[in-house]
Biopython code that builds the backbone (N, CA, C, O; Angstrom):
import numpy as np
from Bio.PDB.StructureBuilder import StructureBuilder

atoms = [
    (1, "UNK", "N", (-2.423, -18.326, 24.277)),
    (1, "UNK", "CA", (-2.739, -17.092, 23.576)),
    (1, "UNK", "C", (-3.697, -17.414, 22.419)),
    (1, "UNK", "O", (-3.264, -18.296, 21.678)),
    (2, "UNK", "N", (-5.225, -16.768, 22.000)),
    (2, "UNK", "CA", (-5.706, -16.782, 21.186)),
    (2, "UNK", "C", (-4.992, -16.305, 20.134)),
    (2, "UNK", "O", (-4.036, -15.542, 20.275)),
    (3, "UNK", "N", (-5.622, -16.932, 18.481)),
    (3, "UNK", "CA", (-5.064, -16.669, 17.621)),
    (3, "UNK", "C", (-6.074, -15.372, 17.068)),
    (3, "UNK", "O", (-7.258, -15.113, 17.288)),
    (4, "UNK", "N", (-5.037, -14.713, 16.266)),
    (4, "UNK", "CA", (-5.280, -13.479, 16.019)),
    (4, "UNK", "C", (-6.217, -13.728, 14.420)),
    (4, "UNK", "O", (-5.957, -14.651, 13.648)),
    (5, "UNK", "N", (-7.134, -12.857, 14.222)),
    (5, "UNK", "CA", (-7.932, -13.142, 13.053)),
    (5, "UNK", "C", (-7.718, -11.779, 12.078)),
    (5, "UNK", "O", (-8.317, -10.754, 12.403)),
    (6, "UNK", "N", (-6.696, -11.781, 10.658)),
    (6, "UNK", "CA", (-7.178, -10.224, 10.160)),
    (6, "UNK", "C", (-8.476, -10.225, 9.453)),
    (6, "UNK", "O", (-8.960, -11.048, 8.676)),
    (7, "UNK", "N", (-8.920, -9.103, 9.910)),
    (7, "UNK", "CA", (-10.637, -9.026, 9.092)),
    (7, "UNK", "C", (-10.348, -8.104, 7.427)),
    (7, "UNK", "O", (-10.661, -8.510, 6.308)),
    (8, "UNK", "N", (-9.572, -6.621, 7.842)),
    (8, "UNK", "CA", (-9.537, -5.865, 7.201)),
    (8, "UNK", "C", (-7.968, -5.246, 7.356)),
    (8, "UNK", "O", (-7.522, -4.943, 8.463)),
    (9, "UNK", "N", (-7.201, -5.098, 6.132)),
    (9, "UNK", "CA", (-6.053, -4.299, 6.191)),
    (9, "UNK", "C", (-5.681, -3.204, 4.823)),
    (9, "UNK", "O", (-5.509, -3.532, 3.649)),
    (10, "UNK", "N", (-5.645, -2.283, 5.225)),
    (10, "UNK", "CA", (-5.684, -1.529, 3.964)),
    (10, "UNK", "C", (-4.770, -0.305, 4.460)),
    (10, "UNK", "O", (-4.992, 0.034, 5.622)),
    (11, "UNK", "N", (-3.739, 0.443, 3.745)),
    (11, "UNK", "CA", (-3.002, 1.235, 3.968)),
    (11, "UNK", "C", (-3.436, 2.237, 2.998)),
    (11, "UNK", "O", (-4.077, 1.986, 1.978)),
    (12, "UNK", "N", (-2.962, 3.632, 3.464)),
    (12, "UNK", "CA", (-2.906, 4.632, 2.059)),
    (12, "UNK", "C", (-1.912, 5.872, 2.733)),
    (12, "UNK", "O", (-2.038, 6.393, 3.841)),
    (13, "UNK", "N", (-1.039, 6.113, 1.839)),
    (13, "UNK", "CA", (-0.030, 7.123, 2.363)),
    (13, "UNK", "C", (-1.060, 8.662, 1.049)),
    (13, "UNK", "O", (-1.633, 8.616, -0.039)),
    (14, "UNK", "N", (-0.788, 9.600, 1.931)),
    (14, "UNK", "CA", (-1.366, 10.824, 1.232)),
    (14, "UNK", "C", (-0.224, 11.977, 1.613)),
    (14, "UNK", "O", (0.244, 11.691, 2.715)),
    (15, "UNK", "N", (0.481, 13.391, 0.976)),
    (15, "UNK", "CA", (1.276, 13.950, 1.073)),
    (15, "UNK", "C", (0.382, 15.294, 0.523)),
    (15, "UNK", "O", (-0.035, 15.196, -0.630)),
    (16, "UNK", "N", (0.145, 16.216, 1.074)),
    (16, "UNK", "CA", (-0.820, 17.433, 0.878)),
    (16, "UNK", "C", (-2.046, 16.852, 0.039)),
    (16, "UNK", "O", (-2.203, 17.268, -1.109)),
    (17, "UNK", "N", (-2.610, 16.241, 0.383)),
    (17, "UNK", "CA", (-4.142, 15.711, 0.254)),
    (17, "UNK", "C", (-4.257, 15.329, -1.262)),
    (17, "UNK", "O", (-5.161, 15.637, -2.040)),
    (18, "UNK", "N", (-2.903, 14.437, -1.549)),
    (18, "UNK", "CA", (-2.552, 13.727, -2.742)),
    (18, "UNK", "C", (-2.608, 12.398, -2.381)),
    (18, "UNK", "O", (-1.991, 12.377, -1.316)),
    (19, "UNK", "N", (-3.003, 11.190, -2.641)),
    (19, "UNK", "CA", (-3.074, 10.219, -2.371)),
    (19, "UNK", "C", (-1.400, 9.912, -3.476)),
    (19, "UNK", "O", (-1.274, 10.277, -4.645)),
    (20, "UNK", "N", (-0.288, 9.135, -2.603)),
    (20, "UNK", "CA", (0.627, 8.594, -3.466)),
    (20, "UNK", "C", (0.774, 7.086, -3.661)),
    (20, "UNK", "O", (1.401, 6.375, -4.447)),
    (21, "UNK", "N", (-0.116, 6.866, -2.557)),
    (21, "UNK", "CA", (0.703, 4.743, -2.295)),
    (21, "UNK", "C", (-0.750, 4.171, -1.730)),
    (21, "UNK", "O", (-1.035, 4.766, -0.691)),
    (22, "UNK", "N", (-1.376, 3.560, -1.965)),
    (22, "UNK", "CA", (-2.264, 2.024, -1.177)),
    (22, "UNK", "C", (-2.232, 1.033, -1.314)),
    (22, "UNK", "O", (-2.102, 0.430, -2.379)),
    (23, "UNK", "N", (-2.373, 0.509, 0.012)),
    (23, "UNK", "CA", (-2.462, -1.010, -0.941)),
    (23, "UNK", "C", (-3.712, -1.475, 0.355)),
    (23, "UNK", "O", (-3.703, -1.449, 1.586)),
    (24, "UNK", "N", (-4.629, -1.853, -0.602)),
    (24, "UNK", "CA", (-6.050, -2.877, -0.594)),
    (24, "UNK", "C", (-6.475, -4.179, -0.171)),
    (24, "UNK", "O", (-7.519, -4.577, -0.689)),
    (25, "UNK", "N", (-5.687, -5.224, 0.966)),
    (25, "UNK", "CA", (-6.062, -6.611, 0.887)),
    (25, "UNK", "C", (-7.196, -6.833, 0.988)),
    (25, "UNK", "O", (-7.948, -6.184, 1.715)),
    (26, "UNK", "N", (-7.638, -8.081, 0.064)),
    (26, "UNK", "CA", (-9.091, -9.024, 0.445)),
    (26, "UNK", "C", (-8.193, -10.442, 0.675)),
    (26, "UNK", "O", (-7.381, -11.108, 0.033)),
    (27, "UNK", "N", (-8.944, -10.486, 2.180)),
    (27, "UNK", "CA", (-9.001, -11.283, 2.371)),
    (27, "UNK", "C", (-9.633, -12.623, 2.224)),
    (27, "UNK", "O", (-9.209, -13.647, 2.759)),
    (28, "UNK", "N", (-10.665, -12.539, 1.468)),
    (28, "UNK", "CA", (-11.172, -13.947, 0.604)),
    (28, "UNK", "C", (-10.299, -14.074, -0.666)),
    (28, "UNK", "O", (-9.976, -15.169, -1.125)),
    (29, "UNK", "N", (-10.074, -13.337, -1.003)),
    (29, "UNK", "CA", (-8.565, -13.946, -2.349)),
    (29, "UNK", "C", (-7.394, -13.547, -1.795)),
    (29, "UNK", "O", (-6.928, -12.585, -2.406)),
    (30, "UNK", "N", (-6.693, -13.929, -0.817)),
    (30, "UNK", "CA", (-5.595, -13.614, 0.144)),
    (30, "UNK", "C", (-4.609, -12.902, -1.203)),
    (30, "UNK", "O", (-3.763, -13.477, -1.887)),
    (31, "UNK", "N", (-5.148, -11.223, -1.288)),
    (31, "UNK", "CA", (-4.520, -10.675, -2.618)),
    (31, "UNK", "C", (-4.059, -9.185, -1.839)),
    (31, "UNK", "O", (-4.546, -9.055, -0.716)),
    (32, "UNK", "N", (-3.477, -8.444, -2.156)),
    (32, "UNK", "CA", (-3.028, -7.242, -1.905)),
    (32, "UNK", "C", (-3.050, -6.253, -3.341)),
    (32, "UNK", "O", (-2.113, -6.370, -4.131)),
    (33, "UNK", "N", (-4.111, -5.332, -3.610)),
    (33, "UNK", "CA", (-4.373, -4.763, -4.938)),
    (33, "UNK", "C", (-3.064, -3.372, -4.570)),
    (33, "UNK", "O", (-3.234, -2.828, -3.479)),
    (34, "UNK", "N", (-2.312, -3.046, -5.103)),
    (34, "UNK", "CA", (-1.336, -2.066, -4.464)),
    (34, "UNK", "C", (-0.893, -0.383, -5.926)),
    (34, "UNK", "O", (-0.079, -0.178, -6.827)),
    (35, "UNK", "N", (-1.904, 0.253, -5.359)),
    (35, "UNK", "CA", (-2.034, 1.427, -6.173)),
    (35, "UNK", "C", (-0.641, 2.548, -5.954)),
    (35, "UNK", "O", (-0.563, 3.094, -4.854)),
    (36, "UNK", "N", (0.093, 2.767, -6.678)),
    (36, "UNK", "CA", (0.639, 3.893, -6.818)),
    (36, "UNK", "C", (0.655, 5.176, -7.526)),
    (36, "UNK", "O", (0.090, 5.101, -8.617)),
    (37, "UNK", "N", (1.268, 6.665, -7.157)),
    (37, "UNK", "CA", (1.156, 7.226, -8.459)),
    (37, "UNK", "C", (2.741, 7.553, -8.999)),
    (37, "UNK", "O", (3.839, 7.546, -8.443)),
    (38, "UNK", "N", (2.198, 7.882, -10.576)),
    (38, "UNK", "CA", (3.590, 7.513, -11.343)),
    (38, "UNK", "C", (3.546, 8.578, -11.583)),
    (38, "UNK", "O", (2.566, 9.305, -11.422)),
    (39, "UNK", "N", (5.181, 9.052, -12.254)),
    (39, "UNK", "CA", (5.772, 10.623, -12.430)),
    (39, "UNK", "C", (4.588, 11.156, -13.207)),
    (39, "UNK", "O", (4.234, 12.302, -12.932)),
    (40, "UNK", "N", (3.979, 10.545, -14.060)),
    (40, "UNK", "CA", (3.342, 11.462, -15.097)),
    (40, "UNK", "C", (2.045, 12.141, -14.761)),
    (40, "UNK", "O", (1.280, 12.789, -15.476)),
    (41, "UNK", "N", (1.975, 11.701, -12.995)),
    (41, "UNK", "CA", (1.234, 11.889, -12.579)),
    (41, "UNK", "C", (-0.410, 10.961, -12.741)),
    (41, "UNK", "O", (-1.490, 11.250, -12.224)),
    (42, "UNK", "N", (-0.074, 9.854, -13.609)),
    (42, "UNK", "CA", (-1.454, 8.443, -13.262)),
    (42, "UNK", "C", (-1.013, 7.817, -11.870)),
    (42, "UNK", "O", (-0.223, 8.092, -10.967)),
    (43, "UNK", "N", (-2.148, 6.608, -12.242)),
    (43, "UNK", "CA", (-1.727, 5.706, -11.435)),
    (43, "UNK", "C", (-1.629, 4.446, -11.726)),
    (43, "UNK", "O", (-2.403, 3.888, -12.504)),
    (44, "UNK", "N", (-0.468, 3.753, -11.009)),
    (44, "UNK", "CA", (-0.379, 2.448, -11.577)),
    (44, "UNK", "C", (-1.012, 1.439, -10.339)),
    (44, "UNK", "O", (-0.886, 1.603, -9.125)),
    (45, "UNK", "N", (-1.861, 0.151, -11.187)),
    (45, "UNK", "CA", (-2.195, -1.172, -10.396)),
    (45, "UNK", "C", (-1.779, -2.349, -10.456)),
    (45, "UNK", "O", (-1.697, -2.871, -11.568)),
    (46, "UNK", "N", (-1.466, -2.962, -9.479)),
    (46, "UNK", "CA", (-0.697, -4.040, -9.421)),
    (46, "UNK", "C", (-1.655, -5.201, -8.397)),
    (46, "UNK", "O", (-2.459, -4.754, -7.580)),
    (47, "UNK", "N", (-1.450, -6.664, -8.566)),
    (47, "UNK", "CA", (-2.500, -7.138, -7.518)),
    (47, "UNK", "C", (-1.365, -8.125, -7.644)),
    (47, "UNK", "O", (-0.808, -8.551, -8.656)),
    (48, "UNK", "N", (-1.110, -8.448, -6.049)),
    (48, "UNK", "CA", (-0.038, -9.768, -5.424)),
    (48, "UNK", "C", (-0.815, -10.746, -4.208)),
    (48, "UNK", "O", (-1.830, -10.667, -3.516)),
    (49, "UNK", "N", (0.181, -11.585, -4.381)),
    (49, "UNK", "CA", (-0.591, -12.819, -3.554)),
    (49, "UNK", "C", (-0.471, -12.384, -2.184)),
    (49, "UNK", "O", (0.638, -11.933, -1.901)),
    (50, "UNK", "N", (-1.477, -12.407, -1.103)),
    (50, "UNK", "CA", (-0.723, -12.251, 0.419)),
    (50, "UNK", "C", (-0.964, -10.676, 1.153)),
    (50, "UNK", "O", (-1.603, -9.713, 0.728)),
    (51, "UNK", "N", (-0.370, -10.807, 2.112)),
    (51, "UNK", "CA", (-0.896, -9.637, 2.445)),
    (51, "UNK", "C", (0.541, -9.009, 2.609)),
    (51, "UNK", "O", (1.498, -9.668, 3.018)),
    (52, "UNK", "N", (0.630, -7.315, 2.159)),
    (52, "UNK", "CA", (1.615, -6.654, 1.761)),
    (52, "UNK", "C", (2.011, -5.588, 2.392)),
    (52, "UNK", "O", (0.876, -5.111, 2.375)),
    (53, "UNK", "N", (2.661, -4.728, 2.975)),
    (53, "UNK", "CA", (2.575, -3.823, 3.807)),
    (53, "UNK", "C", (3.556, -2.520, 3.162)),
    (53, "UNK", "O", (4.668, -2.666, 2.656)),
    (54, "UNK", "N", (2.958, -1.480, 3.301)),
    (54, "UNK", "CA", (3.754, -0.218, 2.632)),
    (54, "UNK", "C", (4.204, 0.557, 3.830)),
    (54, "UNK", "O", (3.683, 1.065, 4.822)),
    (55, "UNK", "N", (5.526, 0.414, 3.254)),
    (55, "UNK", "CA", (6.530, 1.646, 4.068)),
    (55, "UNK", "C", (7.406, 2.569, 3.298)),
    (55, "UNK", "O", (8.123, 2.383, 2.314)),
    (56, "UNK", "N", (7.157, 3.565, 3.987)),
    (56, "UNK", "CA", (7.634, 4.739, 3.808)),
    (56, "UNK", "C", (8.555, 5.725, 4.269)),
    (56, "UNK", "O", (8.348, 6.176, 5.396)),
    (57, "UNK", "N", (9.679, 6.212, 3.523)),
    (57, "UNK", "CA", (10.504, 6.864, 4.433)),
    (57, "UNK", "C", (11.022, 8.239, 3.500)),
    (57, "UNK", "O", (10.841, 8.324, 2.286)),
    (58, "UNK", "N", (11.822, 9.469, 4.493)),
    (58, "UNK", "CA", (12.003, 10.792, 3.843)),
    (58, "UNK", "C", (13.120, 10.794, 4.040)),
    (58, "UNK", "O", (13.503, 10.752, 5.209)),
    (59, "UNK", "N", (14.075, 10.844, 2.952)),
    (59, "UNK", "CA", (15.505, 11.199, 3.113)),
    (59, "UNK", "C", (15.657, 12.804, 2.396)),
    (59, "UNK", "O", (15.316, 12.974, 1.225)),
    (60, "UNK", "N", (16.065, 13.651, 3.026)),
    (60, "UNK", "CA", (16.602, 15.105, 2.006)),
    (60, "UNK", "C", (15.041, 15.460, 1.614)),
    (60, "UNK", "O", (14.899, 15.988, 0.511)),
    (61, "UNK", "N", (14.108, 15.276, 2.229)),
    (61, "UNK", "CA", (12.754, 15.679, 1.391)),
    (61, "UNK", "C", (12.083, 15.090, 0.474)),
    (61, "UNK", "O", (11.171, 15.599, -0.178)),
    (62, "UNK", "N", (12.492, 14.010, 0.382)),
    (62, "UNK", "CA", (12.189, 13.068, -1.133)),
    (62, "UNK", "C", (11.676, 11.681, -0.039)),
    (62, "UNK", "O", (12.425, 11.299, 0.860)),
    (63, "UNK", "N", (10.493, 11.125, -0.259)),
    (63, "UNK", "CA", (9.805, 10.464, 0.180)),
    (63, "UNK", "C", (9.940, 8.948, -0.489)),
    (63, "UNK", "O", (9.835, 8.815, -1.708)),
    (64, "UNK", "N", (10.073, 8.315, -0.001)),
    (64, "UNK", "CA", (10.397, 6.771, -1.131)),
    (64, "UNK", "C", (9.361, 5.741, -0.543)),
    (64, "UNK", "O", (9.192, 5.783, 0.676)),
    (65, "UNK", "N", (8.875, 5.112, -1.044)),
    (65, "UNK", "CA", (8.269, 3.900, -1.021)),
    (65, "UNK", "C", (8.257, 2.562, -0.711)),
    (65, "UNK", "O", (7.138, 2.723, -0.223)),
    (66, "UNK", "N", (8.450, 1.445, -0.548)),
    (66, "UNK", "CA", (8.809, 0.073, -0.690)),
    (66, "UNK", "C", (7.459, -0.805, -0.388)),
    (66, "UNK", "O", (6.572, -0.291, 0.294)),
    (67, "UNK", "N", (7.337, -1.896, -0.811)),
    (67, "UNK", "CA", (5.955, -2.564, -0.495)),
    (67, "UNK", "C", (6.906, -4.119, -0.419)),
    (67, "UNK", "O", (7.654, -4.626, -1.254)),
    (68, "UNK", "N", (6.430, -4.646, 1.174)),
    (68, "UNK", "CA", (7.216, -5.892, 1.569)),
    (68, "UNK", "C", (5.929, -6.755, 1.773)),
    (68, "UNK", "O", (6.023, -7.931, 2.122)),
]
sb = StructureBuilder()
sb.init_structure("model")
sb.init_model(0)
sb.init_chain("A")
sb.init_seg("    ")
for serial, (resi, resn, name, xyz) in enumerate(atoms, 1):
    if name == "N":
        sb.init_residue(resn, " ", resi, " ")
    sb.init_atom(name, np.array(xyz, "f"), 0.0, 1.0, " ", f" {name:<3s}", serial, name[0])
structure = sb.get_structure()
């Protein structure tokens, strides 16, 4: 089996044409830049080593987050 190459990975969750969650890897600084938005309605930035993946789930209508 050839080995698999990632070029590009980038996620973004949006909820009525609100952007709430992304996250950004570059792969030349094996980094994951991972944007959220916060109650007050900004947004917060965070940058981690690796590549990061956002999931998302709806319990009761309330949408939650996690980044693994």
């Amino acid at each position: 089996m050839a080995p698999i190459f990632l070029v590009d990975f980038d996620q973004v969750l949006f909820v009525n044409k609100q952007q709430i969650a992304a996250i950004d890897y570059n792969k030349k600084q094996d980094q994951s830049t991972i944007i959220l938005l916060s109650k007050d309605g900004g947004f917060s930035k965070q940058i981690m080593s690796g590549i990061k993946i956002l999931q998302s789930v709806t319990d009761k209508g309330i949408i939650k987050t996690s980044i693994n």
